[in-house]
C-alpha positions as CSV (number, residue, x, y, z in Angstrom):
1,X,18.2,-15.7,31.8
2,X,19.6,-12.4,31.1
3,X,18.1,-10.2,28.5
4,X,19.7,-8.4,25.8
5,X,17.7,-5.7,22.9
6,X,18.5,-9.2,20.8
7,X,17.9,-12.6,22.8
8,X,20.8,-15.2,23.4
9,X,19.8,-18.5,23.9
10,X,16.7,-20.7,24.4
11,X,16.3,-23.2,27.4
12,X,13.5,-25.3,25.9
13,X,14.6,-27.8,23.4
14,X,12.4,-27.3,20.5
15,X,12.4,-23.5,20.5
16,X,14.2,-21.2,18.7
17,X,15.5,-18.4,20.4
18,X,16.7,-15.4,18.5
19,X,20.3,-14.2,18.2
20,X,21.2,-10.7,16.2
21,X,24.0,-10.8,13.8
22,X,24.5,-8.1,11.3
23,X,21.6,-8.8,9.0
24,X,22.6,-10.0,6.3
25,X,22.0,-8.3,2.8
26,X,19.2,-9.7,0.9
27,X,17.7,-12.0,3.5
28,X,15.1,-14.3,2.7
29,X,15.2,-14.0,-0.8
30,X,14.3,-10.4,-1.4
31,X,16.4,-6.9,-2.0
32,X,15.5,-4.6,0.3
33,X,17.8,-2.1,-1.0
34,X,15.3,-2.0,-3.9
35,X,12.5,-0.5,-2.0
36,X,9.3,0.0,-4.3
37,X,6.7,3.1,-2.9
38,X,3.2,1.4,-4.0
39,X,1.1,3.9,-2.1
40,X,1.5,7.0,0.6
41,X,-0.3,9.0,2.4
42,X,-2.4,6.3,3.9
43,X,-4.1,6.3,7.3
44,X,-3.0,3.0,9.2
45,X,-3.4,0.2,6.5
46,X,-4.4,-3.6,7.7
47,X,-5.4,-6.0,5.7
48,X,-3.7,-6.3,2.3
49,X,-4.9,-8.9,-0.4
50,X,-4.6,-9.5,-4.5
51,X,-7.1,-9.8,-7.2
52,X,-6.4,-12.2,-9.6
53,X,-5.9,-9.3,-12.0
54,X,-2.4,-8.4,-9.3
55,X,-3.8,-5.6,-7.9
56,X,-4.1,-5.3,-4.0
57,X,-6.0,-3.9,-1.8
58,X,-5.6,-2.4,1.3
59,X,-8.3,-1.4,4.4
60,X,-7.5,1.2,6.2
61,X,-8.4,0.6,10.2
62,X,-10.0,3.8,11.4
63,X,-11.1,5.5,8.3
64,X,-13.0,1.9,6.9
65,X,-11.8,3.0,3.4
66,X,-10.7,0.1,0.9
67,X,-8.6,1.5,-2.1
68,X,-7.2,-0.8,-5.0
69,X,-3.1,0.2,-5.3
70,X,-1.3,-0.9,-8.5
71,X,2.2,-0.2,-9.1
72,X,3.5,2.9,-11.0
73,X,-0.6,4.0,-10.1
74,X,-2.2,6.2,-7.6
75,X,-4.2,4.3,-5.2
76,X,-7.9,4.2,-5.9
77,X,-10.8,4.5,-3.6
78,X,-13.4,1.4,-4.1
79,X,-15.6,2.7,-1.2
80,X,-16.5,2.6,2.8
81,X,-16.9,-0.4,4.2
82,X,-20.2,0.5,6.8
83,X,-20.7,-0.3,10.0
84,X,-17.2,-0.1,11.3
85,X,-16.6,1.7,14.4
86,X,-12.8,2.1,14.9
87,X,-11.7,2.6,18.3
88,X,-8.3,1.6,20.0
89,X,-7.1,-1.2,18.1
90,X,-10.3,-1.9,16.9
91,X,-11.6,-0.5,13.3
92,X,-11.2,-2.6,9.7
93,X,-8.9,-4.8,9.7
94,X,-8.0,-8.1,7.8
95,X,-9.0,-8.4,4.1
96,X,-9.1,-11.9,2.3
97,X,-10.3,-12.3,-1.1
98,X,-11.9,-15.3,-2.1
99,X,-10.3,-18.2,-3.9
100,X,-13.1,-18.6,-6.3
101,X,-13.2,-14.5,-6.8
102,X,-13.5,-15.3,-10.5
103,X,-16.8,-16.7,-10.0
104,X,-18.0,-15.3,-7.0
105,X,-16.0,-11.8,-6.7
106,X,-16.6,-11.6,-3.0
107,X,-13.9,-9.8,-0.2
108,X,-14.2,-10.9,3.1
109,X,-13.5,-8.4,5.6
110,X,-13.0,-8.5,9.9
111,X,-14.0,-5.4,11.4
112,X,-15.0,-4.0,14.7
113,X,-19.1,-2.9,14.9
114,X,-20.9,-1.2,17.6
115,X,-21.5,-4.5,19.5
116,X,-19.0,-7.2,18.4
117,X,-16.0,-8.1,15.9
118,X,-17.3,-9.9,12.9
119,X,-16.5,-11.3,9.5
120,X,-18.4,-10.0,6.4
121,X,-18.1,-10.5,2.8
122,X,-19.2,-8.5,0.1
123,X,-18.4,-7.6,-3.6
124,X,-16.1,-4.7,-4.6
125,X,-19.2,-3.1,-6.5
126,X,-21.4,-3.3,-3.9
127,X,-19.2,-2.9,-0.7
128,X,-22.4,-1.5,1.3
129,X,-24.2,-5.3,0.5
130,X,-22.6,-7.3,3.7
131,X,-23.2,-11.0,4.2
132,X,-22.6,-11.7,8.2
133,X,-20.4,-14.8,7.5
134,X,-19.8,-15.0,11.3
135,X,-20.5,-12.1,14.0
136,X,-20.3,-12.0,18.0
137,X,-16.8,-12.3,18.4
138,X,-16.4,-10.3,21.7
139,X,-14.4,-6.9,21.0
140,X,-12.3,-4.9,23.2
141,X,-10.0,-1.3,22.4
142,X,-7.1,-4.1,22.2
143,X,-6.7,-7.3,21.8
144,X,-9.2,-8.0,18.6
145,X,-6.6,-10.1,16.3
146,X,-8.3,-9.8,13.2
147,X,-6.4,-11.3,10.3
148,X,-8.0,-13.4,8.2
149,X,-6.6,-15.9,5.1
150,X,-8.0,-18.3,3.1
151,X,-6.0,-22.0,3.9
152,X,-4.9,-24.6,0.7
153,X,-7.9,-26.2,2.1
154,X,-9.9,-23.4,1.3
155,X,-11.4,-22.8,4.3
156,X,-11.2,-19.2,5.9
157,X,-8.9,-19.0,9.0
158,X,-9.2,-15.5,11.6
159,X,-6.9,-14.9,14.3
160,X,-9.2,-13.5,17.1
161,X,-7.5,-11.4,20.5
162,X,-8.8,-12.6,23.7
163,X,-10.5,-8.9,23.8
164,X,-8.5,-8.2,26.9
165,X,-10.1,-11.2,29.1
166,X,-7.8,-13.8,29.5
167,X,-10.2,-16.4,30.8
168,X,-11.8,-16.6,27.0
169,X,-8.7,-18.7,25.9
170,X,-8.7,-21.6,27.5
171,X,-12.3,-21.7,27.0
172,X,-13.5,-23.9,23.9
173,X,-16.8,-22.5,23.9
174,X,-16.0,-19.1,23.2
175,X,-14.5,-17.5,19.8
176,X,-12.0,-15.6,21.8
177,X,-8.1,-16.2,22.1
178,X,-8.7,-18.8,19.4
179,X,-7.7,-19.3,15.3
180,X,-10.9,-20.1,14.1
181,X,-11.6,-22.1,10.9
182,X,-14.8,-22.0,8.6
183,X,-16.5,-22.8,5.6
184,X,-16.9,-19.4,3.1
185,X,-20.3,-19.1,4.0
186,X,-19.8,-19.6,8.2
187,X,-20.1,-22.9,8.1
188,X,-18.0,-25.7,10.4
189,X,-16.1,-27.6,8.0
190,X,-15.2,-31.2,8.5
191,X,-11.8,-31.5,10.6
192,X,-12.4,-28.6,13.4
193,X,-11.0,-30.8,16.2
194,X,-13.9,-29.7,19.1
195,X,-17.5,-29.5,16.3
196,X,-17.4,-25.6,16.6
197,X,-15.4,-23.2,14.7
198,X,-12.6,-23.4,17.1
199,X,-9.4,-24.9,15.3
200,X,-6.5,-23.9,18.2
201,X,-6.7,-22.2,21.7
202,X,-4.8,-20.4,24.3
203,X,-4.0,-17.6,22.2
204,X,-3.4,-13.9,23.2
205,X,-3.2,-11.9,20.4
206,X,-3.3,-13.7,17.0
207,X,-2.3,-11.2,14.3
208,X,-0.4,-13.2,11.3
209,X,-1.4,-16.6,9.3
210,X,0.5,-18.3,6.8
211,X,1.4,-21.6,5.1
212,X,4.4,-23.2,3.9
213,X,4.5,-25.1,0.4
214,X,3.9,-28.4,2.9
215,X,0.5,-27.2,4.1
216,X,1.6,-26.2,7.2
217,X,0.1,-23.4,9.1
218,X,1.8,-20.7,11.3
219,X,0.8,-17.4,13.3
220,X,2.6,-15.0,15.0
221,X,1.1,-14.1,18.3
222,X,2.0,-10.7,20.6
223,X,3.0,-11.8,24.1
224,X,1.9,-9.9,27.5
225,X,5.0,-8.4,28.3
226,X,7.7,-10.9,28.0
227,X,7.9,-13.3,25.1
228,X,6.2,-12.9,21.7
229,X,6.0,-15.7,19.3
230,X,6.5,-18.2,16.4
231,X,3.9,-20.6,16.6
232,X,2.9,-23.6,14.4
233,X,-0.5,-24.6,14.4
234,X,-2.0,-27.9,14.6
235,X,-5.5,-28.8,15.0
236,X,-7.1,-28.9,18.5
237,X,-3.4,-27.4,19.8
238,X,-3.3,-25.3,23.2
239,X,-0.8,-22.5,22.8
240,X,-1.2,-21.8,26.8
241,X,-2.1,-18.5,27.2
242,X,-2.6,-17.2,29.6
243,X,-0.8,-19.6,32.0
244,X,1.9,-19.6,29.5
245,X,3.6,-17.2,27.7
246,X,6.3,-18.0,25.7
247,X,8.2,-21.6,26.2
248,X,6.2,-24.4,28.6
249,X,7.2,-27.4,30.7
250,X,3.6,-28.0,30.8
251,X,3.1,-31.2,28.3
252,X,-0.3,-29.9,27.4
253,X,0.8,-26.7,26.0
254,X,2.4,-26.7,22.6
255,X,5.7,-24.3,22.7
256,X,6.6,-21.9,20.0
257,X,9.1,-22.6,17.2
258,X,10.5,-19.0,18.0
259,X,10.2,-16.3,20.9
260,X,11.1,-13.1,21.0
261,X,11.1,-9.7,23.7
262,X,8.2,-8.1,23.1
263,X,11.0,-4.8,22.7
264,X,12.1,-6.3,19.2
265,X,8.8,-7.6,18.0
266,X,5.6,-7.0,18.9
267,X,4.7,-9.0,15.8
268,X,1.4,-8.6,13.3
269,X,1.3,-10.0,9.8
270,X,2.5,-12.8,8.5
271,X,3.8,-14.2,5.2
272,X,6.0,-17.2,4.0
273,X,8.2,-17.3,1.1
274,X,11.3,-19.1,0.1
275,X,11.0,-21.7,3.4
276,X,11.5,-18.6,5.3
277,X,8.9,-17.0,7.5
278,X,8.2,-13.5,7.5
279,X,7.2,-11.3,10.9
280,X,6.1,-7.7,10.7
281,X,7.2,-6.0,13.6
282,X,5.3,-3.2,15.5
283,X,6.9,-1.9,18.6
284,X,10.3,-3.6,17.2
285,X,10.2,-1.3,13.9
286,X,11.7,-4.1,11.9
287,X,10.9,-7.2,9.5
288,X,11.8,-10.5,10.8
289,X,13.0,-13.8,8.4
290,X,12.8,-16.6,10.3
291,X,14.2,-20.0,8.2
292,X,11.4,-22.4,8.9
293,X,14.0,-25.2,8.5
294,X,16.4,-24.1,10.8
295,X,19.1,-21.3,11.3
296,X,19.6,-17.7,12.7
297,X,16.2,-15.5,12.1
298,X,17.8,-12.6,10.7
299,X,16.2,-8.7,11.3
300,X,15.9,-6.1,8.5
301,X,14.7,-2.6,7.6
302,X,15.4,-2.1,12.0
303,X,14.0,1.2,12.0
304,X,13.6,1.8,8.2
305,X,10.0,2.8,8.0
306,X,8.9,2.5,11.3
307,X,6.3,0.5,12.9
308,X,5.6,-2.3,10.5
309,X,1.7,-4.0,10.2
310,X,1.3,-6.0,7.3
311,X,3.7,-8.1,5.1
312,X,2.3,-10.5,2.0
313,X,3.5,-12.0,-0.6
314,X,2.5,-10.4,-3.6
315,X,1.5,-12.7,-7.1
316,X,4.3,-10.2,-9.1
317,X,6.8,-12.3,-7.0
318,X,7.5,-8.9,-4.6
319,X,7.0,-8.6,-1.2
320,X,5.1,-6.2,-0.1
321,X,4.8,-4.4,3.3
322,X,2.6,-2.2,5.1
323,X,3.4,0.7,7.6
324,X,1.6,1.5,10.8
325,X,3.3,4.9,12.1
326,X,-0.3,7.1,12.3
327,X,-2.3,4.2,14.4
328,X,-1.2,6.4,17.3
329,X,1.6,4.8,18.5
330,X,4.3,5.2,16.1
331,X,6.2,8.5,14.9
332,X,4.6,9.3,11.3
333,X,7.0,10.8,8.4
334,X,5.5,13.0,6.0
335,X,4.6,10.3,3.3
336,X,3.0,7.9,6.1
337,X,1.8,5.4,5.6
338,X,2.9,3.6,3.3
339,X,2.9,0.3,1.4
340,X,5.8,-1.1,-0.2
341,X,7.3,-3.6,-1.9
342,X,10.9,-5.4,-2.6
343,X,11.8,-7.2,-5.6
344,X,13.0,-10.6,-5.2
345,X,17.0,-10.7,-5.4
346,X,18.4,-11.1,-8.6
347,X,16.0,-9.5,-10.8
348,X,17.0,-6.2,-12.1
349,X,14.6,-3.1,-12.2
350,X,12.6,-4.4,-15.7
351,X,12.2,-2.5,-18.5
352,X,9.2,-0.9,-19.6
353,X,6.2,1.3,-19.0
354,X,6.0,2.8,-15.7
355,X,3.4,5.6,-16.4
356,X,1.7,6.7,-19.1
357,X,-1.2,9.0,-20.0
358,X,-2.5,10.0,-23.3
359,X,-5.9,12.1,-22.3
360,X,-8.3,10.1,-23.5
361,X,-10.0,9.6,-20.3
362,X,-9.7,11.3,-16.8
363,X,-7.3,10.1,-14.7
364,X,-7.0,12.0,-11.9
365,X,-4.9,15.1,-13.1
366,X,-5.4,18.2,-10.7
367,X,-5.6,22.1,-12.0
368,X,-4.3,24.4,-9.0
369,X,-3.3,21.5,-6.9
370,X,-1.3,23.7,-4.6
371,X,-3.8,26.5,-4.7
372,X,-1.2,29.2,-5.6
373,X,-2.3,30.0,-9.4
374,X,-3.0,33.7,-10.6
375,X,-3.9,33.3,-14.0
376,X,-6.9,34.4,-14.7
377,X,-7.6,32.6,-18.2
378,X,-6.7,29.8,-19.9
379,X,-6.0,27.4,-17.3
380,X,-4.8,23.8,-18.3
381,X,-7.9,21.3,-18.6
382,X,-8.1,18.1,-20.2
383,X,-10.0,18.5,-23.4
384,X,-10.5,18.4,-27.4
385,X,-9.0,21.6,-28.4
386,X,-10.3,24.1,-30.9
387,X,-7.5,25.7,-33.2
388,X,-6.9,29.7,-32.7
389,X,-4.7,31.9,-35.2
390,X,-3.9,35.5,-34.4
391,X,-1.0,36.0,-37.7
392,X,0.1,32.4,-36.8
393,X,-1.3,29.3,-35.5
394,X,-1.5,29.3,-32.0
395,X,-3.2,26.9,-29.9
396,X,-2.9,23.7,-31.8
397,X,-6.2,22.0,-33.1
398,X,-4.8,18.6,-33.4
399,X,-3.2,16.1,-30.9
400,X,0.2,13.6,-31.5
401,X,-2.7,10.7,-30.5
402,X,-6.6,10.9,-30.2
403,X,-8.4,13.3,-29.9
404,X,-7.8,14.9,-26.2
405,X,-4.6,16.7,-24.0
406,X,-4.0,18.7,-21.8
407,X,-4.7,21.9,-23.1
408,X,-4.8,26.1,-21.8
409,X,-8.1,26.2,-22.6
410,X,-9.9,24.0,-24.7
411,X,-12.1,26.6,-26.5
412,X,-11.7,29.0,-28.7
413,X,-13.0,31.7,-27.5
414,X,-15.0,34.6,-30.2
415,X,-11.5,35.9,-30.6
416,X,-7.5,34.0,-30.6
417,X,-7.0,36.4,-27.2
418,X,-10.1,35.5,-25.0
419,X,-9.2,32.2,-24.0
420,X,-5.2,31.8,-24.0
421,X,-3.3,32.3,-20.6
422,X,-3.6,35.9,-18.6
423,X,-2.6,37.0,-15.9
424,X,0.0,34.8,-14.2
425,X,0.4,31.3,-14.2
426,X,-1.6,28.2,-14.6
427,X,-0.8,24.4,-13.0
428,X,-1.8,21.2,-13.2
429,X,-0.7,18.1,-11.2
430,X,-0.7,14.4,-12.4
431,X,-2.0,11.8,-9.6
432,X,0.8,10.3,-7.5
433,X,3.3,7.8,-9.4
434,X,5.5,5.1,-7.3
435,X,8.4,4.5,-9.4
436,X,11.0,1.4,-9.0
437,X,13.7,2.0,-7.2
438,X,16.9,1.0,-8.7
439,X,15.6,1.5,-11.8
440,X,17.1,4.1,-14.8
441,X,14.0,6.3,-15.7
442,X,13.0,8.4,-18.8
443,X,10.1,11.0,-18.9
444,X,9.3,11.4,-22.5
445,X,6.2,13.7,-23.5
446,X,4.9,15.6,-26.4
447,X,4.6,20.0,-26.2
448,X,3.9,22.9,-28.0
449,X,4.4,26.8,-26.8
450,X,2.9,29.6,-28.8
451,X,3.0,33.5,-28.4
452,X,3.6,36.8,-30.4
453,X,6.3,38.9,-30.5
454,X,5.5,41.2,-28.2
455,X,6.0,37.6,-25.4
456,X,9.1,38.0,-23.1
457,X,11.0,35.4,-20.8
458,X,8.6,35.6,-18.0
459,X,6.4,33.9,-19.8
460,X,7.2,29.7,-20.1
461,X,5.9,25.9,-20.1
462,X,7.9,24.4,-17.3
463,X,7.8,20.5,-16.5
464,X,8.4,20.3,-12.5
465,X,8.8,16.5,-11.1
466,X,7.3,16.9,-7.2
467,X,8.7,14.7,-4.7
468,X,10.7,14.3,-1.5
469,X,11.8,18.1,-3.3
470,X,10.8,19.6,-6.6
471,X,12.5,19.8,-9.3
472,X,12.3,21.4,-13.0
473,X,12.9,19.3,-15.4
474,X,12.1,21.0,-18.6
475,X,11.1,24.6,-19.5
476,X,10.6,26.6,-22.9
477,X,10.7,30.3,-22.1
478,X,9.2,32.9,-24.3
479,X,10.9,35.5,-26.9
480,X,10.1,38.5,-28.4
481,X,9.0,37.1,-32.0
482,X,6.0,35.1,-32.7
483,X,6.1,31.4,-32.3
484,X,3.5,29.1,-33.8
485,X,2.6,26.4,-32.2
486,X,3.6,23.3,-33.1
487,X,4.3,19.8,-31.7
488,X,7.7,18.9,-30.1
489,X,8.9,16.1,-28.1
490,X,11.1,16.3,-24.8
491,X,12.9,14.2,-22.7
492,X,14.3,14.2,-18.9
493,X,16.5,12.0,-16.8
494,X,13.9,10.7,-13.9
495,X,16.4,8.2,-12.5
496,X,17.7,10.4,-9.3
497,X,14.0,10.1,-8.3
498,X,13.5,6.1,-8.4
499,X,12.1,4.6,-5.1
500,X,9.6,8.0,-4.8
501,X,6.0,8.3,-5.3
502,X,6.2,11.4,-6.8
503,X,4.1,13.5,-9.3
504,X,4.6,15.7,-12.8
505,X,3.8,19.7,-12.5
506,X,2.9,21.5,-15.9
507,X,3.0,25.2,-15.8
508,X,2.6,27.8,-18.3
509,X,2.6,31.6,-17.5
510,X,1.8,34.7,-18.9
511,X,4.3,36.9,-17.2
512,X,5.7,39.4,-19.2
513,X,3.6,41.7,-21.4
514,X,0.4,40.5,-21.7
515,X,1.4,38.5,-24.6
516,X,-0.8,35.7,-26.4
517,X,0.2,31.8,-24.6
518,X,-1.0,29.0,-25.2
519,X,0.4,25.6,-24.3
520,X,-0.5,22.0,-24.4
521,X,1.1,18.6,-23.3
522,X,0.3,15.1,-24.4
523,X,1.7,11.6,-24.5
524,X,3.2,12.1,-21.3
525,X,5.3,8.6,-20.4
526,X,7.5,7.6,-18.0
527,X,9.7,4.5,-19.1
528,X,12.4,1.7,-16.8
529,X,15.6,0.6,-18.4
């Protein structure tokens, strides 16, 4: 058979070969023209799973980190998972969370330790408690597998590598080159075809699981270096490696619903939505949707964001995909990686709040963030402000909500000049805020600028939005006449930066004359629609 970037035909009745058309807009169910930015800046994300509350979590492989992303939201550090020792392909990787996690609240993690791959469970506030649910699976610098998903039975699957011996698959005994299936706690649960936790063997390299509203399981396995593949599971099944790879005559090996070159694929996650199956490509740089009732598997995002790990289906509806461009093998942008997610087709960006921030509590806002500041006073800080009058008021005493903002120094001072801005110029950064793509947006917040007349047009409160570039989006300079302060409200058009993670930079300077400046911001909101 002749090969082609895109394969032709299939030989074996039964399996689906691929064939590349243009892919078709919208495939699958989802916009991909809509890209959402959840998180960036991430250091080779695995496993991805929800809470019940819709947040997701995400483990990053080499650095053991797991950090709680929510849209609009900077990701959030819950901890270190311990005892992972990364190396090769080897590290954190699949995350499930438990179908009971409103009574139990346990994560169930697969990782690579100093002596083995294993699967431990924990709870998210207590990450460094591990219960060994199920340890010496053999590890190797490839080949691990290592996703893990809870079934409709509610038993706990894991795709496990044959850690780079090839022997282990065909073998029942061993937890290699297998899909294994287990109780919560470890257990073998009634139904595993061979009274061990083996459920299907002759596997390579298992690295997505997912069922379709019928019950029915499938994984996407990488091949050697021919033929990766499609497979649907059934219990006791032999998927042939290593004698096979790819389609069979062999009657005792079950043959792949789909097969591609390992050029276009080189597929991990898994997820299924819409009677279509979705494959995250590695090597291929592109997301697969395979029809599980028949037609063309159609490929999307071919070179989009690069290498491609993780895709899920997400409880908002979205899917959401993960990037694997710094795992060593891939070509990382700036913002790598990243987790994503597309809105299913037909919706429309929705209306409503995107961001919003009041001061009431910390949330992650930054002073100096780029480390370029001069002034020497009156830096911004969140606080409860104290009033200060030199002839008029100047920094403002009372807030548009609560009791907090962000403020150029909160205090007082023994005199209206000892704590206002000096010497330059004073920042602060807001944490990192993934807005909708496709969406119109509106920045709305509440401001005040106070000086004296001897202030000039050096000095200023500029509003900066910092992206892919940075842009001003509101400033107030100074004048030579005294202006009290008092609060305003301002507006700006957001909507050229939808589909960014971006953040907000307040600055206020004292740059002409040693005047007195004060400033403060508050209510800052960012709106869709």
């Amino acid at each position: 058979m002749s090969k082609r970037l895109i394969l032709i035909a299939a030989t074996v009745a039964g399996t689906l070969a691929l064939s590349a058309p243009p892919a078709a807009a919208q495939a699958g169910g989802f916009d991909y023209a809509r890209p959402e930015v959840v998180a960036s800046g991430l250091a080779v994300p695995w496993g991805l799973g929800f809470l019940p509350d819709g947040s997701a979590l995400v483990a990053e492989r080499d650095s053991a980190r797991i950090l709680q992303l929510r849209p609009g939201q900077a990701p959030q550090a819950l901890g270190t998972v311990p005892n992972v020792v990364p190396g090769g392909e080897g590290g954190l990787l699949g995350l499930a969370v438990s179908p009971t996690y409103a009574q139990d609240q346990y994560v169930y993690a697969y990782f690579t330790a100093a002596n083995d791959n294993r699967i431990v469970r924990f709870r998210l506030n207590a990450i460094g408690t591990q219960q060994v649910v199920l340890g010496g699976i053999a590890k190797s610098t490839i080949h691990n597998g290592g996703r893990i998903a809870f079934g409709p039975d509610g038993n706990l699957y894991a795709g496990v590598g044959d850690a780079n011996v090839t022997s282990n698959a065909q073998n029942t005994n061993s937890l290699n080159g297998k899909i294994l299936r287990m109780t919560p706690t470890g257990g073998v649960p009634a139904g595993n075809p061979f009274g061990n936790l083996v459920y299907s063997y002759g596997h390579r390299n298992v690295q997505g699981l997912s069922w379709d509203s019928q019950g029915r399981l499938f994984a996407t396995e990488f091949g050697q270096n021919t033929w990766d593949e499609v497979n649907q599971i059934v219990a006791g099944g032999n998927y042939g490696w290593p004698t096979a790879e790819g389609t069979s005559t062999n009657p005792a090996f079950r043959n792949p619903i789909v097969t591609w070159s390992t050029a276009v694929a080189s597929p991990s996650g898994a997820a299924i939505a819409n009677g279509n199956l979705f494959a995250a490509a590695l090597r291929g740089t592109r997301l697969w949707v395979v029809p599980l009732g028949g037609g063309t598997p159609v490929a999307e995002l071919q070179g989009t964001y690069g290498r491609l790990r993780t895709v899920a289906l997400g409880p908002d509806g979205y899917l959401w995909v993960a990037t694997s461009n710094r795992d060593g093998r891939g070509t990382p942008a700036a913002n790598d990686d990243r987790v994503l997610r597309f809105p299913p087709t037909g919706t429309g960006p929705q209306p409503g709040t995107v961001y919003s921030d009041t001061f009431e509590t910390a949330t992650g806002w930054t002073a100096n963030a780029a480390g370029t500041d001069t002034a020497t006073a009156g830096r911004w800080e969140r606080g409860d402000p104290a009033q200060t009058t030199s002839g008029v008021t100047l920094q403002l005493g009372t807030t548009p909500s609560g009791s907090n903002d962000l403020v150029t120094g909160a205090a007082a001072g023994a005199a209206a000049g000892e704590n206002d801005v000096d010497g330059g110029t004073t920042s602060i950064q807001s944490p990192a805020i993934a807005l909708p793509a496709g969406a119109r947006l509106t920045l709305s917040f509440s401001w005040y600028l106070a000086h004296l007349n001897n202030a000039a047009a050096a000095d200023f409160l500029r509003v900066s939005v910092v992206g892919t570039t940075t842009s001003v989006v509101f400033t107030q300079a100074g004048a030579a006449s005294n202006r009290a302060g008092a609060w305003a409200t301002a507006t700006a058009d957001l909507s050229a930066f939808a589909g960014q993670t971006v953040r907000l930079r307040v600055e206020a300077a004292d740059g002409g004359t040693a005047s007195l400046v004060e400033a403060g911001i508050d209510d800052v909101r960012i709106t869709s629609g």
